[in-house]
C-alpha angles and dihedrals in degrees: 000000000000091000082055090055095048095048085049093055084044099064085038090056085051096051088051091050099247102130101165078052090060099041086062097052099046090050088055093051092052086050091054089050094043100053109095115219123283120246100201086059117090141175138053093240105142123254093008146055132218130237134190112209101182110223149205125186135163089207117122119244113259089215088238122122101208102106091229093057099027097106107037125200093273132111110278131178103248107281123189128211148129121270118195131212142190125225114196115228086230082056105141107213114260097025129107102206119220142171113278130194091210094062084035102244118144110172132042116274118205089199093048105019133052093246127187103230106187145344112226106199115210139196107239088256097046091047089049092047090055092052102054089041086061096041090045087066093032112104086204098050081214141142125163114199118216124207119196141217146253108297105030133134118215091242097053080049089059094048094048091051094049089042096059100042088049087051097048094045080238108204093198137058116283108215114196117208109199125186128190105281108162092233090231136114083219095052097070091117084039099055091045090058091059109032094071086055097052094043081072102054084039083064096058095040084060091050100053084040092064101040105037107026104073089236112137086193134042117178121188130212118182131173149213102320091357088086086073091081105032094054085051092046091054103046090051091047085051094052100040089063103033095242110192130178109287098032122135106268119245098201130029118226122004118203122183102184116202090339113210088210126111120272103229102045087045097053079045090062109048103079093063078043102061112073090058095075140047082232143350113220113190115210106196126177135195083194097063105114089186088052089050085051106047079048092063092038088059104052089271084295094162117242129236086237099055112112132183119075090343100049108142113260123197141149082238098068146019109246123209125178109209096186086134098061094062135246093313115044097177097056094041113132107237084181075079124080087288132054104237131230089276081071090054087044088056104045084050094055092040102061106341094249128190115241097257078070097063131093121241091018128127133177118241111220122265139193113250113279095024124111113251123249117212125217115204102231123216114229093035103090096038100137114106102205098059093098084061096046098047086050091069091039101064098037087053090055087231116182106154131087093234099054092053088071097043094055085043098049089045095049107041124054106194105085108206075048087061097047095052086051103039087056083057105048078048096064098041101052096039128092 
């Protein structure tokens, strides 16, 4: 249906002479087409699906029923649960919908808005128990755990979990971990007082993910102070377990996305970091307001997540500045002129890929010896349809070359379309 309207504007953009417009839209509609189904999603309710994002959160209930309200900003003991979403069918990549006064909507909408529908409280075995029940059935065996940012509800943390597994057709679980930031702009001294705190029973919770849940692959994802306690988590895991090079790696990919930590502890700690992970990416951005003022808070002290001329650079770690996407990467519409950093998400858990392997990322030049830095590029991942793609992509296992095509010239139908994309699956997944 939405691949229909889009076809429809098309051929109206063309009556009108805009032919870049129409392009657009026909490249949309072969996205929509080209995106296989989503198997977190569940339900036949009209004009919205469904989505679990397993949780844990040290908040303390607020004693309120109403899902939204239902964990406050307090100090809780760590709590696990299901919290479902619902994702409308009009849903635009990127965006998390929401009520707004100025189109007079003042309460959330499934149909309209991305609305958290209920919170399902479990006991630790039941919510284990869930889990390996899902990943007994899973194909992929895979989970990746996002951990949000200042300023974040728990609620908004659950949205934004549910939003980017259903926009990455994500074929795993998505597991939110939410600690107790106040929600609040105000609430910046307040949040740093918590977020160490709860580093530490993050630590636990991915250790009892990994040992008790079924999953063979846990990715992490974790954005602006959030960091703060997954760097600490990490470094404790590390340590706990005398983790060394060369180890076997306990998680997949680790992302910290516009980290608000300071850039010199957090470049300290990555070497006891590394072995933890497959591999460490580094999103920095010069846009993040939140990033420019924790600098200032901190005696102009720079920040791991700040991104431009100073962007952190380590053999630890690859290193991308997303200054182009905006001040928030991870809610960047790629249904824009750009894939967003979801693309680049999805391309890492798909096949670990370095970062040469990536689309839409370039080198910045380096003296001899020093460790490159890579800049996202606007106008290089245009095509719409590449989060479908990569979609099938990554469900069908694909590795070589030659099956990238394949998978590109089955599932989309305009051929000049194809050829761009197949030129892109084949960079990333050659040598």
């Amino acid at each position: 249906m939405i691949a229909g309207d889009l076809a429809r504007l098309a051929r109206l953009s063309d009556l009108l002479g805009e032919a870049e417009t129409a392009r657009s839209y026909r490249d949309a509609a072969q996205a929509a087409l080209a995106a296989p189904a989503d198997p977190v999603t569940r339900g036949d309710n009209p004009g919205f699906r469904e989505v679990d994002v397993y949780y844990a959160t040290d908040r303390a209930r607020s004693g309120e029923d109403d899902p939204n309200t239902f964990y406050g900003a307090d100090r809780g003991a760590l709590e696990l649960g299901i919290a479902t979403v619902s994702i409308p069918e009009t849903h635009t990549p990127g965006v998390v919908e929401a009520p707004s006064i100025w189109r007079l909507e003042f309460r959330a909408d499934p149909a309209k808005h991305v609305v958290l529908q209920r919170i399902t409280p479990l006991a630790e075995q039941a919510f284990y128990s869930r889990l390996q029940s899902v990943f007994a059935d899973a194909p992929g065996k895979e989970a990746f755990v996002f951990v949000h940012g200042y300023n974040v509800r728990f609620d908004q943390a659950a949205r934004r979990a549910a939003q980017m597994a259903y926009d990455m057709n994500y074929d795993g679980v998505p597991i939110l971990y939410s600690w107790p930031s106040r929600g609040s702009t105000v609430g910046y001294v307040a949040d740093t007082a918590v977020v160490r705190l709860s580093g530490r029973r993050l630590s636990r919770f991915l250790d009892d993910l990994v040992a008790r849940s079924g999953a063979e692959t846990i990715h992490i994802v974790a954005h602006s102070m959030g960091n703060r306690a997954l760097t600490d988590a990490l470094e404790l895991l590390a340590l706990r377990h005398g983790l060394q090079p060369g180890d076997a790696p306990v998680f997949g990919q680790v992302i910290f996305a516009a980290p608000d930590v300071d850039a010199g502890l957090f470049k300290a700690m990555l070497p006891t970091i590394r072995p933890v992970a497959r591999r460490l990416t580094l999103y920095a951005s010069e846009e993040d307001w939140a990033l420019t003022a924790s600098r200032k808070l901190h005696g102009d002290m720079p920040r791991a997540g700040i991104g431009g001329a100073t962007t952190l650079s380590d053999a630890h770690i690859d290193s991308i500045d997303m200054s182009e996407l905006g001040e928030d990467m991870l809610s960047h519409s790629y249904f824009a002129d750009d894939s967003s950093a979801l693309a680049d998400l999805m391309t890492l858990f798909w096949r670990n890929a370095a970062p040469q392997h990536r689309c839409g990322l370039e080198s910045r030049a380096a003296l001899a010896g020093e460790v490159p830095v890579w800049a996202y590029r606007r106008d290089t991942c245009a095509e719409r349809s590449l989060i479908g793609v990569l979609g099938h992509l990554k469900r069908e296992g694909v590795q070589s070359e030659e099956a990238a095509r394949a998978v590109v010239r089955r599932t989309v139908s305009d051929r000049d379309l194809a050829a761009r994309l197949e030129r892109v699956v084949s960079a990333m997944v050659g040598d």
